[in-house]
BALOBA-1460 file (C-alpha; in Angstrom, 3 decimals):
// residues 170
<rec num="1" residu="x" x="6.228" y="3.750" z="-33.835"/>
<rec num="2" residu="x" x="9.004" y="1.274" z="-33.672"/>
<rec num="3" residu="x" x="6.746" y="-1.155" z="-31.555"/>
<rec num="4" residu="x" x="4.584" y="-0.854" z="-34.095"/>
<rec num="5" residu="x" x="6.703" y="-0.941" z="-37.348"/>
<rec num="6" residu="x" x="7.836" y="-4.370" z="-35.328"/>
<rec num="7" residu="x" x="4.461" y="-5.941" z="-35.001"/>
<rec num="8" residu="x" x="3.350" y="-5.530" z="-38.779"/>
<rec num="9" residu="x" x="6.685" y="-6.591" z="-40.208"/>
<rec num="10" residu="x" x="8.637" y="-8.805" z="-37.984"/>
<rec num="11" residu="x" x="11.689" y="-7.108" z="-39.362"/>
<rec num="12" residu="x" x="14.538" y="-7.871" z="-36.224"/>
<rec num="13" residu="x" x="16.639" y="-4.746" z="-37.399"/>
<rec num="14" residu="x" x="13.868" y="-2.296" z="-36.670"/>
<rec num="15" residu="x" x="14.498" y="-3.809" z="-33.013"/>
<rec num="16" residu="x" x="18.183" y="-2.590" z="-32.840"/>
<rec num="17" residu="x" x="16.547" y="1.178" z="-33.970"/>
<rec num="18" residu="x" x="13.748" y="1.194" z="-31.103"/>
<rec num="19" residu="x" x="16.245" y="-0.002" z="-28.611"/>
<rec num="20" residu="x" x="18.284" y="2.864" z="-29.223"/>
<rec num="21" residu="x" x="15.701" y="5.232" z="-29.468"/>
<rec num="22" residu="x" x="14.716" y="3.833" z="-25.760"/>
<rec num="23" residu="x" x="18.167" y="4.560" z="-25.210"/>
<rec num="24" residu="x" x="17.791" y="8.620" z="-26.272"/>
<rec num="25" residu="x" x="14.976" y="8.618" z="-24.110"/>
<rec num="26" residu="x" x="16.771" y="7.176" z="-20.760"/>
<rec num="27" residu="x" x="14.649" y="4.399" z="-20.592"/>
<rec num="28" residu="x" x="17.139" y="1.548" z="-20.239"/>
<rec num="29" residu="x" x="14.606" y="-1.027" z="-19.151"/>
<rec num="30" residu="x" x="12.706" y="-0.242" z="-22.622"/>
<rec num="31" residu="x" x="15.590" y="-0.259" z="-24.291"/>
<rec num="32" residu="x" x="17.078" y="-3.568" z="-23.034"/>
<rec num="33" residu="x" x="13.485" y="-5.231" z="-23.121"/>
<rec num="34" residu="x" x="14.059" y="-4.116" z="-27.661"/>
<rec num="35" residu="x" x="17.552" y="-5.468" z="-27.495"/>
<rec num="36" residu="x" x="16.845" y="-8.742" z="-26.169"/>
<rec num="37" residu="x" x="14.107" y="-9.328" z="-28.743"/>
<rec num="38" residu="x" x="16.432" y="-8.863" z="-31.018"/>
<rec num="39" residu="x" x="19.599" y="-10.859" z="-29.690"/>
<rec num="40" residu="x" x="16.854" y="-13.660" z="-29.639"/>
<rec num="41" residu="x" x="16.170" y="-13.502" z="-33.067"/>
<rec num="42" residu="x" x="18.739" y="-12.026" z="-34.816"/>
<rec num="43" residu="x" x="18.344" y="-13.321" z="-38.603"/>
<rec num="44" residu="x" x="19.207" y="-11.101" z="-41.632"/>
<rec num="45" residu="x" x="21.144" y="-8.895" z="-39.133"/>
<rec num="46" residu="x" x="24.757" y="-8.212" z="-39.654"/>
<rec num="47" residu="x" x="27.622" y="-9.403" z="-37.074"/>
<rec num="48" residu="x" x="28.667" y="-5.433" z="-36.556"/>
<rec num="49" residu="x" x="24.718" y="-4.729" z="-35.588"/>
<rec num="50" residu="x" x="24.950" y="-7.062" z="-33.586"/>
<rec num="51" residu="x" x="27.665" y="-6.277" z="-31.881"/>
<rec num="52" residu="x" x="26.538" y="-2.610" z="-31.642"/>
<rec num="53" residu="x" x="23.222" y="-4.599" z="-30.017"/>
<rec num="54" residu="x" x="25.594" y="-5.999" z="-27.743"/>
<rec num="55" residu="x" x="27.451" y="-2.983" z="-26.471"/>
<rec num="56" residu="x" x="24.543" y="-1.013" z="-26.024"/>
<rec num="57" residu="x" x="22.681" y="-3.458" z="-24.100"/>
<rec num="58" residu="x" x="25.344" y="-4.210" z="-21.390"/>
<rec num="59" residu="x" x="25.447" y="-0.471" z="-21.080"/>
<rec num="60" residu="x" x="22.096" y="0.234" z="-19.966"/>
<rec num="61" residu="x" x="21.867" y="-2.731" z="-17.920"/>
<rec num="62" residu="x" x="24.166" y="-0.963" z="-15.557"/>
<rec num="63" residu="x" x="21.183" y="1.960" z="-15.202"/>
<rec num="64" residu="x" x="18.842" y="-0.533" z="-14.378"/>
<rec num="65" residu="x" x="17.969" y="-1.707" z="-10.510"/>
<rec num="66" residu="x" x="15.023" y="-4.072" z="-9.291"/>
<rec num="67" residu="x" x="12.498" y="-2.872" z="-6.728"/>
<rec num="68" residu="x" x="10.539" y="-5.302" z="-4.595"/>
<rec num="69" residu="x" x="7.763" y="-4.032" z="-2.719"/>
<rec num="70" residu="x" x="5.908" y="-6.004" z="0.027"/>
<rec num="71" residu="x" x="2.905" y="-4.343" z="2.051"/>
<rec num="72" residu="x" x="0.608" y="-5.510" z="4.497"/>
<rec num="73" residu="x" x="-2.683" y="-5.565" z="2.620"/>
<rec num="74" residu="x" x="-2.903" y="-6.455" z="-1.712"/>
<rec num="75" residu="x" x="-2.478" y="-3.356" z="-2.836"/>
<rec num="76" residu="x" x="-1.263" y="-1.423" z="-6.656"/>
<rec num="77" residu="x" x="1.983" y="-0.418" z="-6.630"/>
<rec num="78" residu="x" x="2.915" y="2.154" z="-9.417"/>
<rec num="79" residu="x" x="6.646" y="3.769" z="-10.249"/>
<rec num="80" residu="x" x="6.467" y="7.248" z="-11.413"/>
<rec num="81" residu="x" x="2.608" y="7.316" z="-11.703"/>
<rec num="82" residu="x" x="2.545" y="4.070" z="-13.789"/>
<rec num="83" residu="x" x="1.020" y="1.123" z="-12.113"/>
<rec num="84" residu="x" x="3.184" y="-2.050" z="-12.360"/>
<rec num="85" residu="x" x="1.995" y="-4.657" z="-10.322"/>
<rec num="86" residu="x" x="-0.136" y="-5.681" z="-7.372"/>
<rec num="87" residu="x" x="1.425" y="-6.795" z="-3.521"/>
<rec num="88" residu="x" x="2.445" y="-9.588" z="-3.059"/>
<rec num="89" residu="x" x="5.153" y="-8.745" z="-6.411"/>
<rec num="90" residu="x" x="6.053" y="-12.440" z="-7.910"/>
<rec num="91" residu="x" x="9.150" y="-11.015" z="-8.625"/>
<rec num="92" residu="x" x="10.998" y="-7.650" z="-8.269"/>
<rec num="93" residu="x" x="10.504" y="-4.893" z="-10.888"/>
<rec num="94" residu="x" x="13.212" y="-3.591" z="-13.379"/>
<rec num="95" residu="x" x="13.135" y="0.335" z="-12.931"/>
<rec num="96" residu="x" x="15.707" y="2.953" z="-14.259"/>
<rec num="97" residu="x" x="17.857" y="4.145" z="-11.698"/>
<rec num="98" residu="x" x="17.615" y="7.553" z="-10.214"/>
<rec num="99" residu="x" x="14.878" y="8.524" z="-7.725"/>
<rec num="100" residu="x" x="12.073" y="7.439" z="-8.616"/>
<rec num="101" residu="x" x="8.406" y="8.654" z="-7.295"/>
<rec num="102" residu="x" x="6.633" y="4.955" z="-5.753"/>
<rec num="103" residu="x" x="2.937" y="5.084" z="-4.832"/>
<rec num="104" residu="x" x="1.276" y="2.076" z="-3.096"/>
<rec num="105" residu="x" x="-2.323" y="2.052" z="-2.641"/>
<rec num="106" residu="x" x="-5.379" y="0.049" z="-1.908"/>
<rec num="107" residu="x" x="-9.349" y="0.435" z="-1.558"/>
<rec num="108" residu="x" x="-10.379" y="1.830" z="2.014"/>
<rec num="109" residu="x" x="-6.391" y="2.553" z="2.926"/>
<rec num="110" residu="x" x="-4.651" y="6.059" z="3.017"/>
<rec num="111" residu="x" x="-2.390" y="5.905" z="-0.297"/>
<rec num="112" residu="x" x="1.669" y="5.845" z="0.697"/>
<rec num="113" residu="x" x="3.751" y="8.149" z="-1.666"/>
<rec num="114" residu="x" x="7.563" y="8.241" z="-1.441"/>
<rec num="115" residu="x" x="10.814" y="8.636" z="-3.307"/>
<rec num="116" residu="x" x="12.952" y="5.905" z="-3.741"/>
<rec num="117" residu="x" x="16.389" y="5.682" z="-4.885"/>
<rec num="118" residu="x" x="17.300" y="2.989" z="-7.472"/>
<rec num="119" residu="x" x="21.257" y="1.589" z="-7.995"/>
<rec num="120" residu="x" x="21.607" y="0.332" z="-10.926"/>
<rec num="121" residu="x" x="22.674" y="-3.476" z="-10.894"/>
<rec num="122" residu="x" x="20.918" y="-3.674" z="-7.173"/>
<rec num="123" residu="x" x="17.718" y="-4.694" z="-5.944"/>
<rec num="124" residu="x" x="15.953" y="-2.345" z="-3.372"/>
<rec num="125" residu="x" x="13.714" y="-3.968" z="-0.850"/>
<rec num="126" residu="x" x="10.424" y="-1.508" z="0.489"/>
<rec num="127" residu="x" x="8.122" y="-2.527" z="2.891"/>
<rec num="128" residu="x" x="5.209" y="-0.501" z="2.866"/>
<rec num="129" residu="x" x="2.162" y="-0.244" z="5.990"/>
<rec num="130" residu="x" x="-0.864" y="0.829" z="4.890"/>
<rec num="131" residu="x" x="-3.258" y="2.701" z="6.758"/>
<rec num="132" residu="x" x="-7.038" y="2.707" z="6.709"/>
<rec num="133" residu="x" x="-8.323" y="5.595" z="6.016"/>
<rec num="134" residu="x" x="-10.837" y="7.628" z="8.390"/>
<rec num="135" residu="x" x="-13.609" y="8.486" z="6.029"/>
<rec num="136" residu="x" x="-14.063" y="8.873" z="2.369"/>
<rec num="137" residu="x" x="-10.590" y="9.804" z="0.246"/>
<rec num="138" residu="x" x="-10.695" y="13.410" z="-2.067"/>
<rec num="139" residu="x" x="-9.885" y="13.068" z="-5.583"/>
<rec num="140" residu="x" x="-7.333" y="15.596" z="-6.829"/>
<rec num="141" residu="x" x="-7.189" y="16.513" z="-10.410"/>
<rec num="142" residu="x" x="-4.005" y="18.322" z="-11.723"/>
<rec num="143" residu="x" x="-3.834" y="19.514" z="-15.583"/>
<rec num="144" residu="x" x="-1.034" y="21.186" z="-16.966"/>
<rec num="145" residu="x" x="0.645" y="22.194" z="-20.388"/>
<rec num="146" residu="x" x="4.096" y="21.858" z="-18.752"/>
<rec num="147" residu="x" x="5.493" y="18.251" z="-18.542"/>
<rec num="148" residu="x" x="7.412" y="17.109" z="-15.397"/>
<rec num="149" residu="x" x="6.636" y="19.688" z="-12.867"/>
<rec num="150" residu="x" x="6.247" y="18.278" z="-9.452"/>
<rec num="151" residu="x" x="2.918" y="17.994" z="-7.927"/>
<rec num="152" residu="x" x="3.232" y="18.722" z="-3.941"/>
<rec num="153" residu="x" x="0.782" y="18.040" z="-1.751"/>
<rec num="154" residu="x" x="1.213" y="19.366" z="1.955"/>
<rec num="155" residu="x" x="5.332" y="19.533" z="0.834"/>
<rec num="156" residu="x" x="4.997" y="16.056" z="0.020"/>
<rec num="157" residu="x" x="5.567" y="14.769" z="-3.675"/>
<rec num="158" residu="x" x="2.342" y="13.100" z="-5.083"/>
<rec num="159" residu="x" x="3.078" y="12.678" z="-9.026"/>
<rec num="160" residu="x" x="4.971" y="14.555" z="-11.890"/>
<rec num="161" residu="x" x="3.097" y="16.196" z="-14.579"/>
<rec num="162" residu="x" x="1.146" y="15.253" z="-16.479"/>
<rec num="163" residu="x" x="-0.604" y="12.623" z="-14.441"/>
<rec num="164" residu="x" x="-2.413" y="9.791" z="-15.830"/>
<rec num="165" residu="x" x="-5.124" y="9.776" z="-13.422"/>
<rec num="166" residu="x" x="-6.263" y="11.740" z="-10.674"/>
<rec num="167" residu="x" x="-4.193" y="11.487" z="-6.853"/>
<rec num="168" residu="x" x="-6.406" y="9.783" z="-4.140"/>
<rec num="169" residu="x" x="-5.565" y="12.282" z="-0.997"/>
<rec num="170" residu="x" x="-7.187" y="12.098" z="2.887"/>
């Protein structure tokens, strides 16, 4: 809604209230990407604002790490079910840090699902190998009511609830 509010009025202070909504949320790169909108155009905003701006930005930059994934065939990468980018990455991706749920995959190859841990202020290098796959890939659907349950395949984590799309499985 703040995006929104944003877009129709151009009003920089409703910047500072998104980015610390993004904040509540514990999505610092969100939150950071609201800040620095507003740092860059701060007219009509008041110095303490500002400030608060400020403070709150260099404090979720330290929860934020860069990921740069290289694999050996073009292929979607996506961080916690959300796609981000395509291989080769021109530039390492800002993700929250924690462990975070990476999925690589590409037409014809068996998809490549793992956990990777993030540092804040650090950039973590993954170099994935795709496999082709033998035969045509199953489609798994998963619907459920409850948000953020893991979805194991085989013990393996494939996605947290709910997904966006269906998992591409051998």
């Amino acid at each position: 809604e703040f995006k929104r509010a944003y877009e129709l009025s151009g009003e920089p202070s409703i910047l500072l209230n998104g980015g610390l909504v993004q904040v509540e949320l514990g999505r610092p790169v969100e939150a950071v990407e609201a800040l620095d909108r507003l740092l860059a155009n701060p007219t009509g905003v008041s110095q303490f604002h500002l400030n608060r701006a400020r403070q709150v930005r260099e404090e979720q930059m330290t929860r934020i790490g860069k990921l740069s994934v290289m694999s050996n065939a073009p292929a979607q990468v996506e961080i916690d079910n959300l796609a981000v980018g395509q291989t080769p990455l021109g530039q390492p991706v800002a993700v929250a840090s924690g462990i975070r749920l990476l999925t690589v995959v590409a037409p014809g190859m068996i998809p490549v699902r793992q956990e990777v841990s993030i540092t804040g202020g650090q950039t973590t290098n993954i170099s994935i190998t795709l496999m082709p796959a033998q035969g045509a890939l199953a489609q798994l659907v998963v619907r459920s009511i409850l948000p953020g349950a893991d979805v194991l395949v085989d013990g393996k984590l494939v996605g947290r609830t709910p997904l966006p799309a269906s998992v591409a499985l051998p």
